[in-house]
C-alpha positions as CSV (number, residue, x, y, z in Angstrom):
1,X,13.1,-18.0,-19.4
2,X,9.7,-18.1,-21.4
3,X,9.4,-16.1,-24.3
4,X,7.6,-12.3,-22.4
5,X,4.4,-10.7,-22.6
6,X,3.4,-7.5,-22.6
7,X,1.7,-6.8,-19.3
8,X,-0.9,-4.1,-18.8
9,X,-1.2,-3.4,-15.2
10,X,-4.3,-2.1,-14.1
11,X,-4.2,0.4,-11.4
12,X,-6.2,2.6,-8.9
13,X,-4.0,5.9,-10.0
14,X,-0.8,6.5,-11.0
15,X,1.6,7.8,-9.7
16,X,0.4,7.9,-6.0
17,X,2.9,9.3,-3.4
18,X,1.3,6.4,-0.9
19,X,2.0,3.5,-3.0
20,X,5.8,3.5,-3.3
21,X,5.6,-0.1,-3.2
22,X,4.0,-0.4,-6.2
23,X,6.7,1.7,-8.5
24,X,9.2,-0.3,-6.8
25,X,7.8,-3.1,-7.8
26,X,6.6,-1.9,-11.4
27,X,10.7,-0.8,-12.0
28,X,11.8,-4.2,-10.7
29,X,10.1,-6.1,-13.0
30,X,11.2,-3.3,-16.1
31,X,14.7,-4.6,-14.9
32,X,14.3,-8.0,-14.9
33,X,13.2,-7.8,-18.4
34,X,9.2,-7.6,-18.6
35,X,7.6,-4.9,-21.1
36,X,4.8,-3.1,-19.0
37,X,1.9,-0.4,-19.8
38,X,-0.1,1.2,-17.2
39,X,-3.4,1.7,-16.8
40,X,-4.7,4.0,-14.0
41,X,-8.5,4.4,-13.4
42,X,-7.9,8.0,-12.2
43,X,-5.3,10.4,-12.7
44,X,-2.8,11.7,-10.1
45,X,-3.6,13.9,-7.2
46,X,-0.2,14.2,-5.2
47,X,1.9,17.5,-6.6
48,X,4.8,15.7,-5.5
49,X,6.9,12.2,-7.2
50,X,9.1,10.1,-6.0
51,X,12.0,9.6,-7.8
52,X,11.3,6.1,-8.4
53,X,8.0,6.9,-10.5
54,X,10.6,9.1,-13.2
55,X,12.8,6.0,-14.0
56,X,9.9,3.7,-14.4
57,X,10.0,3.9,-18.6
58,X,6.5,2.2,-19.2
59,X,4.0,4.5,-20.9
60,X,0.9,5.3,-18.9
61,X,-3.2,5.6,-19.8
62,X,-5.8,6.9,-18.0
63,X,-9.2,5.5,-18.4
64,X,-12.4,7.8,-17.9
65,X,-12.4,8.5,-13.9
66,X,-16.2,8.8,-14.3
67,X,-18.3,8.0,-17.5
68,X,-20.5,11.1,-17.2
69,X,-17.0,13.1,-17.6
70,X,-16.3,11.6,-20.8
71,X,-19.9,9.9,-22.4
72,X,-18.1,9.9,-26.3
73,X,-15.1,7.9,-24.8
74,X,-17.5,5.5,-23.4
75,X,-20.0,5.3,-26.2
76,X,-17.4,4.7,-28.9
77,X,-16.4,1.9,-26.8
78,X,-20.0,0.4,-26.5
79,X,-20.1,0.4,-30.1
80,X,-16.8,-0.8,-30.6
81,X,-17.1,-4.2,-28.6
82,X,-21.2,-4.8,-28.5
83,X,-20.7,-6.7,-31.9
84,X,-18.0,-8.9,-30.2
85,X,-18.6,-12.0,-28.5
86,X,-16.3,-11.1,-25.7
87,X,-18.6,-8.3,-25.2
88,X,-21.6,-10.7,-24.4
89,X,-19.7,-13.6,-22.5
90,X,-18.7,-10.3,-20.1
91,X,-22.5,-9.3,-19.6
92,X,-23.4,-12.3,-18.1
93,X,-20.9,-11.8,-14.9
94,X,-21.5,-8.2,-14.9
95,X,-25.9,-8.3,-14.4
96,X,-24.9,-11.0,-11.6
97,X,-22.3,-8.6,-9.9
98,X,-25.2,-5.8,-10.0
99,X,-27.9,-8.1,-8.9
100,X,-25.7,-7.7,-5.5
101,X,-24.1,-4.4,-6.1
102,X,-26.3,-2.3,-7.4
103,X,-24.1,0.6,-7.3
104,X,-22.6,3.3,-10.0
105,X,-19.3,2.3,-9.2
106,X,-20.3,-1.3,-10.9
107,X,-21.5,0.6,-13.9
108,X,-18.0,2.2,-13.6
109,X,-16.4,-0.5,-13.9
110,X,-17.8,-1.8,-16.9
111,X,-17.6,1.1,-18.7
112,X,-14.0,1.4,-17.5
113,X,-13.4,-1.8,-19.0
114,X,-15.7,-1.4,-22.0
115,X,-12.9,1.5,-22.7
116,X,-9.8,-0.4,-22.3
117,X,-10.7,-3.2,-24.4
118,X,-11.8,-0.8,-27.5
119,X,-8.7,1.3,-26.6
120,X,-6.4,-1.7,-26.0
121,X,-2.6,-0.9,-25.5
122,X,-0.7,-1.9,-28.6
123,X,1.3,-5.6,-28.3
124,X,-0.2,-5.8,-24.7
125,X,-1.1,-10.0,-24.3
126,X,-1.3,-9.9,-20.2
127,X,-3.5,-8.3,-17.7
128,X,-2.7,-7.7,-14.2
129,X,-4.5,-5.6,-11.5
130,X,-2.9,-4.1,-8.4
131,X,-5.7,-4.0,-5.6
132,X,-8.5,-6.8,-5.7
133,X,-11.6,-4.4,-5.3
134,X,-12.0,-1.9,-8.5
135,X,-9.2,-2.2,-10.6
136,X,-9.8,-6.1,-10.2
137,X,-13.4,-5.4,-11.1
138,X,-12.0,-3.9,-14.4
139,X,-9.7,-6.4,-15.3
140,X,-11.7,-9.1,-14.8
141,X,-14.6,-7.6,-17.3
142,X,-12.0,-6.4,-19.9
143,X,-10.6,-9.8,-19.7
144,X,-13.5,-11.4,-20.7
145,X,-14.4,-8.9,-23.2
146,X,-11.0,-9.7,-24.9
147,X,-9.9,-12.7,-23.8
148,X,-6.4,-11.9,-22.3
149,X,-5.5,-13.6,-19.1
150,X,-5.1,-11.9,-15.6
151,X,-3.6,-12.2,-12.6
152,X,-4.0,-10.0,-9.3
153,X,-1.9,-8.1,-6.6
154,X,-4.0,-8.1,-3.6
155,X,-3.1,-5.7,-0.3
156,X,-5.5,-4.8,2.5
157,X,-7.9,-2.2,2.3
158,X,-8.9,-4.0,-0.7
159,X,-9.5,-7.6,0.8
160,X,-11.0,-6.5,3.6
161,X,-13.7,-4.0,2.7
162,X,-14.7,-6.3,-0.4
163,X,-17.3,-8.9,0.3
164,X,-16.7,-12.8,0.3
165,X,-18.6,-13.9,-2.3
166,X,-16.7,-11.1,-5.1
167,X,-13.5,-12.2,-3.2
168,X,-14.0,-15.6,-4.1
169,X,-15.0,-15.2,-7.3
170,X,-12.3,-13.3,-8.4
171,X,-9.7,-15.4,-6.9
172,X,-11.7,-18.2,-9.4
173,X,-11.1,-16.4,-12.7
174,X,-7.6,-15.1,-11.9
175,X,-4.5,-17.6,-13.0
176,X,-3.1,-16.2,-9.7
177,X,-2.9,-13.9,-7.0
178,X,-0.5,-12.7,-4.6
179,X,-0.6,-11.1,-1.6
180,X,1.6,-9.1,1.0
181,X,0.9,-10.5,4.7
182,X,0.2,-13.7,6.4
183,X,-3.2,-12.5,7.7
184,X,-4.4,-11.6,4.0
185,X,-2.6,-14.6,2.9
186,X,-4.5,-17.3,4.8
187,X,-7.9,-15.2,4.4
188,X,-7.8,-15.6,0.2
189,X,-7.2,-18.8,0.7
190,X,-10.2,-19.8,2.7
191,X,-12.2,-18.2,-0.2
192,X,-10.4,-19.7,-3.3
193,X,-11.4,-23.0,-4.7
194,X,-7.8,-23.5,-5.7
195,X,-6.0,-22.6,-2.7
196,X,-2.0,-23.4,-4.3
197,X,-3.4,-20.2,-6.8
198,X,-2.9,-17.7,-3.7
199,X,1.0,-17.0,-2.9
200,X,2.1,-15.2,-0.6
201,X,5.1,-12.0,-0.9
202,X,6.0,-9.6,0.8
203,X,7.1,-6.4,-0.8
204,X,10.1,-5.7,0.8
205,X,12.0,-2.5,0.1
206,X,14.7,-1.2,-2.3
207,X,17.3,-0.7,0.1
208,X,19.5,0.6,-2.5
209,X,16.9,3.7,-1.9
210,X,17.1,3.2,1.9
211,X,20.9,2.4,2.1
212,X,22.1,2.2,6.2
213,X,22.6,4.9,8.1
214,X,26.5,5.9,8.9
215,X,25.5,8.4,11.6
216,X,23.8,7.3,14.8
217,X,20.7,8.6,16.6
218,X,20.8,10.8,19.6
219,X,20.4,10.0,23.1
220,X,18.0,12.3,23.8
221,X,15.9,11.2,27.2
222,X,13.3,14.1,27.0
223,X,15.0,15.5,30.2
224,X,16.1,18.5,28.3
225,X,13.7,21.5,27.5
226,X,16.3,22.4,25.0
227,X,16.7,19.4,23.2
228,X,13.4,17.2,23.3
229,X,13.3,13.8,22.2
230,X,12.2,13.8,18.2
231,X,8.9,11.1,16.9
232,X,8.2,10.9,13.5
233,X,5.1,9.4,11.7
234,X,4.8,9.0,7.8
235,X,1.4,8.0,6.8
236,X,-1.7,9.6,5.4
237,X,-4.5,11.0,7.7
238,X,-6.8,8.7,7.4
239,X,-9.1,6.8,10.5
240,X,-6.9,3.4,9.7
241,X,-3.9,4.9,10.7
242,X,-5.0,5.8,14.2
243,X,-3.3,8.9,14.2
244,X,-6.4,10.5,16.9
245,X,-4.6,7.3,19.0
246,X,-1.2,8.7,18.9
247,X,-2.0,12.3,19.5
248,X,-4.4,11.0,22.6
249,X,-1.1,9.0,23.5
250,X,1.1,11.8,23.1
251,X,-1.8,13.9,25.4
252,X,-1.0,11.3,28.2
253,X,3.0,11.9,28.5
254,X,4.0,12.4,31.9
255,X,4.5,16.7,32.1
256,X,8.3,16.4,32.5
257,X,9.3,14.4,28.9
258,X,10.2,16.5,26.5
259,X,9.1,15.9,23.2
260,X,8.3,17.0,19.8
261,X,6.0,15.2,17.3
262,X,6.4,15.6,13.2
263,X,3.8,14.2,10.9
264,X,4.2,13.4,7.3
265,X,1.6,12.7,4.8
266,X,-1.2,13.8,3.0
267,X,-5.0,13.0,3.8
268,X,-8.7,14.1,4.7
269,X,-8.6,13.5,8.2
270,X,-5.4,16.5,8.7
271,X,-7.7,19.4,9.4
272,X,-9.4,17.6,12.6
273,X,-5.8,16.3,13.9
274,X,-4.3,20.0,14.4
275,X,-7.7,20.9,16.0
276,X,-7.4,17.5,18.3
277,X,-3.7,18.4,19.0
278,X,-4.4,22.1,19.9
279,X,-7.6,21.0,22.1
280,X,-5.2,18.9,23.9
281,X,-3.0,21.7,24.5
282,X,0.3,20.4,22.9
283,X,0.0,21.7,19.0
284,X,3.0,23.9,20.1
285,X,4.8,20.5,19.9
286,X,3.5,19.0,16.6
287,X,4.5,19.7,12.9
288,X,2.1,18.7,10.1
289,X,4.3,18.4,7.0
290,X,2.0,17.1,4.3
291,X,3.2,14.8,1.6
292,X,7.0,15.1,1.2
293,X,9.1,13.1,-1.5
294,X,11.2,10.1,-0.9
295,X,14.4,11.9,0.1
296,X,13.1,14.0,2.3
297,X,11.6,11.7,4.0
298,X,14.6,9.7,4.7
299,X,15.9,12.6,5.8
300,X,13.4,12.8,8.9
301,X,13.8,9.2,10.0
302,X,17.7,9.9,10.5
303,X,16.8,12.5,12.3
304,X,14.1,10.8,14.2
305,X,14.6,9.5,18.0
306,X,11.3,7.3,17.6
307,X,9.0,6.2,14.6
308,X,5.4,6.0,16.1
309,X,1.8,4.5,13.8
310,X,-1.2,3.5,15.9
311,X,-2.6,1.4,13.1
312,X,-6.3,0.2,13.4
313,X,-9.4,-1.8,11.8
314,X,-11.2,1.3,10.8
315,X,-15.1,0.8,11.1
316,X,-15.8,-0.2,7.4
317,X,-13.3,-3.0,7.6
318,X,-10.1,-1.1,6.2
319,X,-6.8,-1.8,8.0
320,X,-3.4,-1.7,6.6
321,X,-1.2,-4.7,5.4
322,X,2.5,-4.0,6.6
323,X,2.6,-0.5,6.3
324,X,6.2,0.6,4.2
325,X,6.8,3.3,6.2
326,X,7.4,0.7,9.3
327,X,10.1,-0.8,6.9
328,X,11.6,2.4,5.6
329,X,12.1,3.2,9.6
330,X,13.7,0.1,10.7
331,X,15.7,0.3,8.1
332,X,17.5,3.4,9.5
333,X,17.6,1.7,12.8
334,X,15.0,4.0,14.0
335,X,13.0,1.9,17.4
336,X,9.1,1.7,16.3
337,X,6.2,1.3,18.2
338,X,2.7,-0.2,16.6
339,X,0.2,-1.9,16.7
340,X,-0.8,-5.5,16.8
341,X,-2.4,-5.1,13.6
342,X,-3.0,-7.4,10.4
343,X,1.0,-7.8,9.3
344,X,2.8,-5.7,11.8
345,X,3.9,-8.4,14.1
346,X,4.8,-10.1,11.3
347,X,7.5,-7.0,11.0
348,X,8.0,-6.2,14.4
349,X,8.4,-8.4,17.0
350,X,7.4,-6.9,20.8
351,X,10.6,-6.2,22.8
352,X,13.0,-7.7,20.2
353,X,13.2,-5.2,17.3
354,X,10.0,-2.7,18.0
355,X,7.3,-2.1,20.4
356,X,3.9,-3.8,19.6
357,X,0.8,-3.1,21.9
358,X,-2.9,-3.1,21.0
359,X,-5.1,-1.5,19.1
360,X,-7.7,1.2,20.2
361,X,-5.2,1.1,23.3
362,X,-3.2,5.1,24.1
363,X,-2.6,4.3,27.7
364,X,-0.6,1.0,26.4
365,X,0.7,3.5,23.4
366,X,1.9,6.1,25.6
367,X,3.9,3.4,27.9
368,X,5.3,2.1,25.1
369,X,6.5,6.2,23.8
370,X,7.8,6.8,27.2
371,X,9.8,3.5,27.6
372,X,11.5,4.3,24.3
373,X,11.5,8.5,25.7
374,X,13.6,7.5,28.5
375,X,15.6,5.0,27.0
376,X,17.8,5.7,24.6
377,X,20.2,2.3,25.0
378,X,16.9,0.3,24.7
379,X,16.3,3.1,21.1
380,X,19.8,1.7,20.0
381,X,19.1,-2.1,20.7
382,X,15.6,-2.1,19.1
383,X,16.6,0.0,16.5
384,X,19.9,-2.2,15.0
385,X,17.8,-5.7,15.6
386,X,15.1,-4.1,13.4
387,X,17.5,-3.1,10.8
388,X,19.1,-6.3,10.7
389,X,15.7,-8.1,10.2
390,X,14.8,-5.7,7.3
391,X,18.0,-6.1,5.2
392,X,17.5,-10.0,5.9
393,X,14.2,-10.5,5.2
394,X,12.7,-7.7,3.5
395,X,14.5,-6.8,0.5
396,X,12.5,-5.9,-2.8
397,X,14.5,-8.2,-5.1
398,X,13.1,-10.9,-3.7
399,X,9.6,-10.2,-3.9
400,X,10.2,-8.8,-7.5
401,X,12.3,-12.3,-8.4
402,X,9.2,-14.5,-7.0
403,X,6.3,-12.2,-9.0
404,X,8.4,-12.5,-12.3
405,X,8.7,-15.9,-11.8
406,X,4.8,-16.7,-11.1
407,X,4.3,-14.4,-14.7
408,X,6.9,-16.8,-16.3
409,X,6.0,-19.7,-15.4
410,X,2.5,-19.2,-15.9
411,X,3.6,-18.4,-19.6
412,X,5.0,-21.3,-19.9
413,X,1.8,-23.3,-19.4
414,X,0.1,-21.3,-22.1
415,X,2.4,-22.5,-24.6
């Protein structure tokens, strides 16, 4: 192995109940050996953790969410690296990313990086960014202020709500970045200049966290009043998720299934869904959780009948990657339903381990629900095919193995 570097990872916030992945990941690479600091551009929101984010042991800094809020911060900084010639060779980029983005948020991001170059974490000689749209936009700037390299975790929301041109640029002055579908894979690479810099991984999941399920589901048909059939949803209320979809879906359920519907997750858009769901005369049927921890999460996909997300292409662009949760469920051999959208299908595959139908499409979402309603043999054979495939294909160590191995061997061509 090459001799490790201290690796700042720039982040939108931390920690974030919706971005499991990313703690997964951040513990993974603790574990294979690689000394990390994090740096989060906004401070947490959720009031809950998972229990991954307590056994990650690196230390964590929060740069100024918004310059007004802390103008000392920032100026000390300004004064701090203006003498610099880092400071000058990053100007240059930054009036051309304003010519064509004149927006606060670019003056943000500056500042933002102004601050962790003056404040630069002690021993730290790499820079990597989870996302490719802001916290990208700060380790790009801080990188040239101080000359530390960087490299770059791409998802979705970020690549597709951030124009080409910045895209492409950014892929130029990274060493590398990875990504987490097929879809956003073969898009980065159309932009980059250097197309073997672009890797693909997926994230997989810690299945030591998710370990298979000793019980079995029930085989519940919705034919009994007493006893209706159980679909679960984890995923924040936001319009990429399509949850107005699968409460329209649910709305078109032939009057004799029995059902209940349970929703877990945080998110603007959970207000107007009970409203939706009571207009539609079924909010008698329908639990809104909130965020919930890891565990108990778990908890509600073994206790699940179905696992339902109506993902979309929301109308600024933003669309998931291959949403977790979809993982999490198959791996407790719970039968989805989705949507043909960005990496799903590269998950679930129609009619072999899942149920994949088209977005923007609740007639076609309903069908699907009610197949998997009645059925509760063709629950059981969707459900095991899907587990199979996750704890084949979609374990975390692997992901975590190929990322540490990109950081080492880029290290290796430094020396």
């Amino acid at each position: 192995m090459s001799p490790q570097k201290k690796i700042a990872v720039v982040l939108k916030g931390y920690p974030r109940l919706s971005e499991t992945f990313i703690a997964q990941e951040l513990l993974g690479l603790e574990k294979r050996g690689h000394e990390l600091v994090l740096v989060a551009l906004r401070r947490p929101t959720d009031r809950k953790r998972h229990p991954v984010h307590d056994e990650v042991r690196a230390a964590v800094y929060y740069l100024p969410e918004y310059l007004h809020e802390e103008p000392w911060r920032v100026l000390r900084a300004l004064v701090k690296t203006a003498p610099k010639a880092g400071f000058w060779r990053a100007l240059g980029p930054f009036a051309k990313d304003l010519l064509r983005d004149r927006t606060r948020n670019r003056f943000r991001r500056f500042g933002q990086a102004l601050v962790l170059a003056a404040e630069w974490p002690e021993g730290a000689e790499w820079l990597h960014a989870h996302f490719i749209h802001t916290p990208a936009s700060v380790t790009a700037y801080a990188s040239l202020i101080t000359g530390v390299p960087w490299t770059c975790s791409a998802h979705a929301k970020d690549i597709w709500t951030s124009p080409d041109w910045e895209l492409s640029e950014k892929l130029g002055r990274a060493r590398w970045t990875v990504t987490c579908t097929r879809n956003g894979h073969e898009h980065l690479k159309s932009l980059a200049s250097e197309k073997s810099r672009v890797h693909l991984s997926y994230h997989g999941l810690d299945l030591d966290r998710f370990p298979p399920f000793a019980g079995d589901h029930s085989r519940r048909d919705g034919s009994d009043p007493g006893d209706p059939v159980r679909i679960v949803s984890v995923g924040r209320a936001v319009p990429k998720k399509g949850y107005d979809i699968l409460l329209k879906a649910l709305s078109l359920l032939p009057a004799d299934l029995n059902w209940r519907f349970e929703h877990i997750g945080a998110g603007g858009l959970a207000g107007e869904l009970e409203k939706l769901a009571d207009r539609w005369g079924f909010g008698d049927r329908v639990r809104w959780n909130g965020a919930l921890d890891q565990k108990d999460v778990l908890a509600r996909y073994r206790e699940a009948d179905v696992f339902g997300l109506a993902c979309r292409v929301a109308a600024d662009g933003d669309r998931d990657g291959l949403p977790n949760v979809l993982v999490e469920a198959s791996s407790q051999r719970l039968a989805c339903v989705s949507t043909a959208v960005s990496g799903v299908p590269e998950l679930l595959e129609d009619g072999r381990n899942g149920l994949v139908v088209p977005p923007e499409d609740p007639r076609a979402f309903a069908a699907a629900l009610e197949r998997l309603i009645r059925d509760p043999e063709l629950r059981q054979r969707l459900g095991v095919a899907a587990e199979q495939r996750v704890r084949a294909e979609f374990d975390h160590h692997s992901s975590v193995r190929q990322l540490g191995e990109l950081f080492e061997s880029e290290w290796k061509r430094c020396l």
